[in-house]
C-alpha positions in Angstrom: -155.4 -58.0 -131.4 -153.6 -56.4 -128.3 -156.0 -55.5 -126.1 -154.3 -54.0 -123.6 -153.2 -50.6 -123.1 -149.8 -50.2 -124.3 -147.5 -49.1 -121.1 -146.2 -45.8 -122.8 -149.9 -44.7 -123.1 -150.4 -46.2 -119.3 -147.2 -44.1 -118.0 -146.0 -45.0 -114.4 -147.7 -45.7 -111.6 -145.6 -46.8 -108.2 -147.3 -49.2 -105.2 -147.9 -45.8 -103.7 -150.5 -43.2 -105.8 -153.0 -40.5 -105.1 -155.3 -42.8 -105.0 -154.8 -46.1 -103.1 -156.0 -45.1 -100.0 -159.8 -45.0 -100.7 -161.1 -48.7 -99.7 -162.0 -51.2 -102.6 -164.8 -52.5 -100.5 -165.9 -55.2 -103.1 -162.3 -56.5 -103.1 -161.1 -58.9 -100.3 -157.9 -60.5 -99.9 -156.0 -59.7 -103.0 -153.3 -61.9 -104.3 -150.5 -61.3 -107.2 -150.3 -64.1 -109.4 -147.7 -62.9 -111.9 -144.5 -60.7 -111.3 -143.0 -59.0 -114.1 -143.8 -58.3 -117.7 -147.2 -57.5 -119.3 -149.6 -59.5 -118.3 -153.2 -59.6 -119.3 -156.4 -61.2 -120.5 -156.5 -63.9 -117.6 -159.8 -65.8 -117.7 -161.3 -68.9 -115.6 -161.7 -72.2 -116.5 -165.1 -73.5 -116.2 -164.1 -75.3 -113.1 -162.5 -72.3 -111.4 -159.2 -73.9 -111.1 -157.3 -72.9 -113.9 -156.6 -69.5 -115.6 -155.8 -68.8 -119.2 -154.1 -65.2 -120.2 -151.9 -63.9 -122.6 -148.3 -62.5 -121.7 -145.4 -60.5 -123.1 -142.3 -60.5 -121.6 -138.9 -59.8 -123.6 -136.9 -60.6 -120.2 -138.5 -64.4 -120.8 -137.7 -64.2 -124.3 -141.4 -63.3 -125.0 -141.1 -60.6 -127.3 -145.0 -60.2 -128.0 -148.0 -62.0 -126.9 -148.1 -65.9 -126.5 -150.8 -67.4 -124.4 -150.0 -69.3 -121.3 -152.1 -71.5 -118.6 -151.7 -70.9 -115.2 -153.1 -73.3 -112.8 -154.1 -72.3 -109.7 -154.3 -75.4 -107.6 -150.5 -76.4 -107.8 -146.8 -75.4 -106.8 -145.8 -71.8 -107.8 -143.0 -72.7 -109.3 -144.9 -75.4 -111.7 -148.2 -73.2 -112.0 -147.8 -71.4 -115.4 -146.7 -72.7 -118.8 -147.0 -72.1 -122.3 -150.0 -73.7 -124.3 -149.8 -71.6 -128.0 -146.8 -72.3 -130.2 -144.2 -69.8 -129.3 -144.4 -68.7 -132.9 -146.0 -65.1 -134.1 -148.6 -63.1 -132.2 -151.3 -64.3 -130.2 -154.3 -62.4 -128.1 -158.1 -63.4 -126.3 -157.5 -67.0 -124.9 -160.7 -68.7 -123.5 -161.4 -72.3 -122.0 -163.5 -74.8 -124.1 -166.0 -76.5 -122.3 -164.7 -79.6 -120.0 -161.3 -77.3 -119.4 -159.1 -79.7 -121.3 -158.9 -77.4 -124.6 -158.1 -73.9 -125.0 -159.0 -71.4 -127.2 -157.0 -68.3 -128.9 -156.0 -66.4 -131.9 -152.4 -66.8 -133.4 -150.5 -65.7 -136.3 -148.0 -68.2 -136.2 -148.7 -69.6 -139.6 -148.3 -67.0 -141.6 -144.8 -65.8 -139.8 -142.8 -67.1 -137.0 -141.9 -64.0 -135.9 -144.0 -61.2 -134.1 -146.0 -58.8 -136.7 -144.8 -55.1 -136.5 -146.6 -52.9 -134.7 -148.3 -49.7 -136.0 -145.8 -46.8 -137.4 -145.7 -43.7 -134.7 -148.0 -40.8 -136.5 -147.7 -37.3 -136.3 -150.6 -36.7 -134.9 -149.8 -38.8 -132.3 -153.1 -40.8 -132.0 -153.1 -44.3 -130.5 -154.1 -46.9 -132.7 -154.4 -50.7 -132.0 -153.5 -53.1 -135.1 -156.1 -55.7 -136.9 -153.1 -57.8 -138.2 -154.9 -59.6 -140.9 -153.2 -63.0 -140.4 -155.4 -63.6 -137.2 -157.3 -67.0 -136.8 -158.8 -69.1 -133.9 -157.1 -72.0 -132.9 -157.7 -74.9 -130.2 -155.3 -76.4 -128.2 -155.0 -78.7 -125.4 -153.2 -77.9 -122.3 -150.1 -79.5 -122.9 -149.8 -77.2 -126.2 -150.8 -79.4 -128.7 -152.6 -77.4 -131.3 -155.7 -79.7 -131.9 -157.9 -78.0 -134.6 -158.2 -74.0 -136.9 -161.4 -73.2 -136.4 -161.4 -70.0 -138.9 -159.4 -70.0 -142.3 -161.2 -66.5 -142.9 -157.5 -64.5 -145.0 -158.6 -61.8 -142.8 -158.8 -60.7 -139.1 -160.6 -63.1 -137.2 -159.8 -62.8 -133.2 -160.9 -62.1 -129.9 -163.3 -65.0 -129.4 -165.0 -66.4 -125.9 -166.9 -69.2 -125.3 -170.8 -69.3 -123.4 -171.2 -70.8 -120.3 -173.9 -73.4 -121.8 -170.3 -74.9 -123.7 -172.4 -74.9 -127.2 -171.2 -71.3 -128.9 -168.3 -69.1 -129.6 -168.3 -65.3 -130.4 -166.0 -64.1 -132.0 -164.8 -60.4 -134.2 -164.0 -60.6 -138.0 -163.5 -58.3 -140.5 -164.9 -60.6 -143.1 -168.0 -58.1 -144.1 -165.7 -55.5 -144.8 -166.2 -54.5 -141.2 -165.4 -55.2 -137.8 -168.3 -57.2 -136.4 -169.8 -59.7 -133.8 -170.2 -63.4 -135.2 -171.2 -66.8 -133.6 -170.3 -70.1 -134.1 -170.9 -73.9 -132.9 -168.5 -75.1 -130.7 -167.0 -76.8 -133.5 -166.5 -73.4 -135.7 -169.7 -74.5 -137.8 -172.7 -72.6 -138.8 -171.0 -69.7 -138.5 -173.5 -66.2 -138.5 -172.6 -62.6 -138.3 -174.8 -60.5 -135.5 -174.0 -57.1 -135.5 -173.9 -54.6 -138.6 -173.5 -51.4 -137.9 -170.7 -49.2 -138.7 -167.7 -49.1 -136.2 -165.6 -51.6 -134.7 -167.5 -54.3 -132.5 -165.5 -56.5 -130.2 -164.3 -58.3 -127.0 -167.6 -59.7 -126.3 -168.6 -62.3 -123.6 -171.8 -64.2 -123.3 -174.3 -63.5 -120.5 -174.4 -66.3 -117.2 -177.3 -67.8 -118.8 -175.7 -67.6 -122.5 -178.5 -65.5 -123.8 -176.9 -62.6 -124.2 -173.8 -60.8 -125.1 -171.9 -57.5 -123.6 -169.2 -56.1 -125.7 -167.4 -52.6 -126.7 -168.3 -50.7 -130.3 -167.3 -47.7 -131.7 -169.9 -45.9 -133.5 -168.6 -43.1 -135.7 -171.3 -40.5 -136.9 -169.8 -37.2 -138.1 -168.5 -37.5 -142.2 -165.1 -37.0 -140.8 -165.3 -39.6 -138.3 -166.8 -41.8 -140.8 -164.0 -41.2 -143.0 -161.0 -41.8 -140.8 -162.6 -44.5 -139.2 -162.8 -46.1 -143.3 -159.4 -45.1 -143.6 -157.3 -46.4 -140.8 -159.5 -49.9 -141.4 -158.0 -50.3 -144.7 -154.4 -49.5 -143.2 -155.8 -52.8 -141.0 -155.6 -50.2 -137.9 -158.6 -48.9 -135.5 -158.2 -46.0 -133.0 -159.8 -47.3 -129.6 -160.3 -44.0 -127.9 -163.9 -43.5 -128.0 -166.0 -46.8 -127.3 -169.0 -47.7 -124.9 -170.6 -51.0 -123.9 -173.4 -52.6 -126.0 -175.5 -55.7 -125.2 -177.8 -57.9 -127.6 -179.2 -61.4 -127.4 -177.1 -64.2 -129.1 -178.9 -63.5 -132.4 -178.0 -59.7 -132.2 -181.9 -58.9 -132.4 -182.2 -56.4 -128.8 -179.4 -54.0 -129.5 -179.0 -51.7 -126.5 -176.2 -48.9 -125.4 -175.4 -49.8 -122.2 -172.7 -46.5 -121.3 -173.0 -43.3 -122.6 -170.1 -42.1 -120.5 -167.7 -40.8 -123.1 -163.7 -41.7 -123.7 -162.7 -45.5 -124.0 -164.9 -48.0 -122.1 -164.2 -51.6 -122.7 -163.3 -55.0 -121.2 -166.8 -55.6 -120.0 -168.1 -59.0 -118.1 -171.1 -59.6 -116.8 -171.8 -60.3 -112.8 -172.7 -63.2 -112.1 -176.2 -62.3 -111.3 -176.6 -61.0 -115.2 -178.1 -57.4 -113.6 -174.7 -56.0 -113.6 -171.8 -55.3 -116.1 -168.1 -54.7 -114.9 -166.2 -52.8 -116.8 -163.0 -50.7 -117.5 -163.2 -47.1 -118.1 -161.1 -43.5 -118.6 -164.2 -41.4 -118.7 -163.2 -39.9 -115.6 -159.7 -39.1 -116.0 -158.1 -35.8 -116.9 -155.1 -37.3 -118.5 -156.7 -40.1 -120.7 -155.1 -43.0 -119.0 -156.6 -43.5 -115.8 -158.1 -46.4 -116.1 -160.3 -48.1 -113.4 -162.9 -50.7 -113.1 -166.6 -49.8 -112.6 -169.6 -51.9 -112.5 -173.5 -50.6 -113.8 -176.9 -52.1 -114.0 -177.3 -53.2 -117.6 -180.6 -50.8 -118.3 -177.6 -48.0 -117.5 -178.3 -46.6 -114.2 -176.4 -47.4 -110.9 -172.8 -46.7 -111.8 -170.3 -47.8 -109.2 -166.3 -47.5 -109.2 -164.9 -50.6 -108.1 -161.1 -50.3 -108.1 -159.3 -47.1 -106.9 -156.0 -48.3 -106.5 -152.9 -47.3 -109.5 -154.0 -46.0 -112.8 -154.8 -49.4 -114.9 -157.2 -51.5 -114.0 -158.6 -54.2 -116.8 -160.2 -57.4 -118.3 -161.9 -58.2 -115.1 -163.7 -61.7 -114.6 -166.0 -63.3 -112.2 -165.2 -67.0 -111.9 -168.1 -69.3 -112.7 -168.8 -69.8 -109.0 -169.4 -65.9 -108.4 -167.0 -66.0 -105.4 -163.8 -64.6 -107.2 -162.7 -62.0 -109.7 -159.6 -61.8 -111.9 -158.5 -58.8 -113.1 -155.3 -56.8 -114.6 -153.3 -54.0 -112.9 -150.5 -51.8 -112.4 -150.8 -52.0 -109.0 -147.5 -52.9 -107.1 -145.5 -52.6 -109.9 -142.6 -51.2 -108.3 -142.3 -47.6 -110.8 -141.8 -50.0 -113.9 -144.3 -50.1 -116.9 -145.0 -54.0 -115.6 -148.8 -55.3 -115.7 -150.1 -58.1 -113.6 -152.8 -60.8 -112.6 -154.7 -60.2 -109.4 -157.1 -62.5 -108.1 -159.6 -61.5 -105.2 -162.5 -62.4 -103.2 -165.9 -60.7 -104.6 -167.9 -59.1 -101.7 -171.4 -58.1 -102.8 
């Protein structure tokens, strides 16, 4: 699944908003590492020397998403290349352990071309896809795909790997829902976590791999109920209205982490495991102002990290605790274009 926001939804932000004058005090030294395009999803390499993300760029003859490595200890010009097939759609790349393999979800086998997006409704609401051709693929990082790890005919993405290199989480709509499941490193024993009704996704595992942090929607009225029921069997989920959850690895300890309203997602935790850093639109008038925040994981101490343009995303610690990756608008020139920014983390 796309995971990002999709520009029209993001509208325009130049280097130069309302808000980019406030001080992002945790952020030091920020670099651009892509220019151009939509660019998302970047995460660290156990090692903290290479980066994995996903990227769309029809000006590069990338049409939709295809996942890309970009190395951060060599050239800039020879940095970044291509390590999924080229072929289909592709989203939530992750390093395997010993940084040699990656991770993603493809659709390239059941069409070379990219799957359609969602029809425009009349209502107007925004909807993200579950294309139903979806599994989890490793590859090495020359592009050679190496092993399928799910051969669920269903939806079957947006998996991460722990930090102890023994288990993957990963979403699937195999239950007739969309919920959290684990698997060995291998794709064996695999077990389903989560089970209640509403989507459950983009988790990551804990510092210490004991726990997870991920986004759910959790519809309650008849009518949300309903929709929600309907638009899954269209293979479509609206991702307006989500807050952060965290459980242990076995999904026993099930806790609401946010209870801030609108769409809060991407979450990581810090590297201490006290903390969660997140993306959010709760306090936006317009919907789309999206900016990180960080909060203690029992739910107090809500913080606003970034404060600069008006989409801020997938942010990541690297394994070391001394960097964060994250998406952005930022710099962007007045185009739609999304990019990687890496910074120093100051505590």
């Amino acid at each position: 699944m796309n995971f990002r926001i999709l520009p029209a939804l993001i509208g325009i932000c130049t280097s130069v908003c309302a808000q980019d004058t406030i001080p992002e005090k945790h952020l030091k030294n920020i670099k651009q590492l892509s220019f151009g395009g939509d660019n998302a999803e970047a995460y660290f390499s156990f090692d903290n020397a290479k980066l994995t993300l996903q990227v769309t760029d029809p000006k590069q003859g990338i049409p939709c998403d295809q996942i890309f490595m970009l190395d951060l200890m060599a050239k800039e010009q020879s940095r970044r290349h291509l390590i999924s097939t080229g072929k289909g759609r592709t989203t939530c790349s992750y390093f395997m352990p010993g940084n040699q393999e990656i991770l993603y979800a493809s659709t390239h086998e059941a069409a070379d071309s990219c799957p359609p997006p969602p029809a425009p409704r009349k209502d107007g609401k925004y909807l993200w896809p579950i294309y139903n051709t979806f599994d989890i693929y490793v590859a090495d990082l020359q592009g050679n795909t190496k092993r399928k790890l799910t051969s669920h005919s269903g939806y079957d993405a947006e998996a991460t790997v722990s930090p102890k290199g023994d288990m993957i989480v990963f979403t699937s709509d195999r239950s007739g829902d969309l919920e959290l499941y684990t698997m060995h490193i291998d794709g064996s024993n695999v077990k389903q976590i989560t089970n209640g009704l509403g989507y459950d996704g983009g988790a990551f595992f804990s510092p210490d791999g004991s726990k997870l942090v991920f986004r759910a929607s959790r519809p309650q009225t008849p009518e949300e109920i309903t929709e929600y029921k309907q638009l899954l069997s269209e293979g479509l989920v609206a991702p307006t209205n989500m807050e952060l959850y965290t459980c242990n690895i076995d999904g026993s300890d099930l806790k609401q982490i946010t209870k801030l309203g609108k769409a809060n997602w991407a979450p990581f935790f810090h590297p201490s495991g006290k903390k969660i850093i997140f993306s959010s639109n709760h306090a936006s008038s317009r919907g789309y102002n999206f900016q990180l925040y960080m909060i203690d994981i029992d739910g107090t101490g809500l913080e606003q990290i970034t404060y600069n343009s008006n989409f801020n995303a997938f942010p990541m610690f690297s394994p070391d605790g001394k960097k964060i990756v994250f998406s952005s608008n930022r710099n962007n020139g007045g185009t739609r274009d999304t990019n990687i920014f890496l910074a120093d983390w100051i505590e």
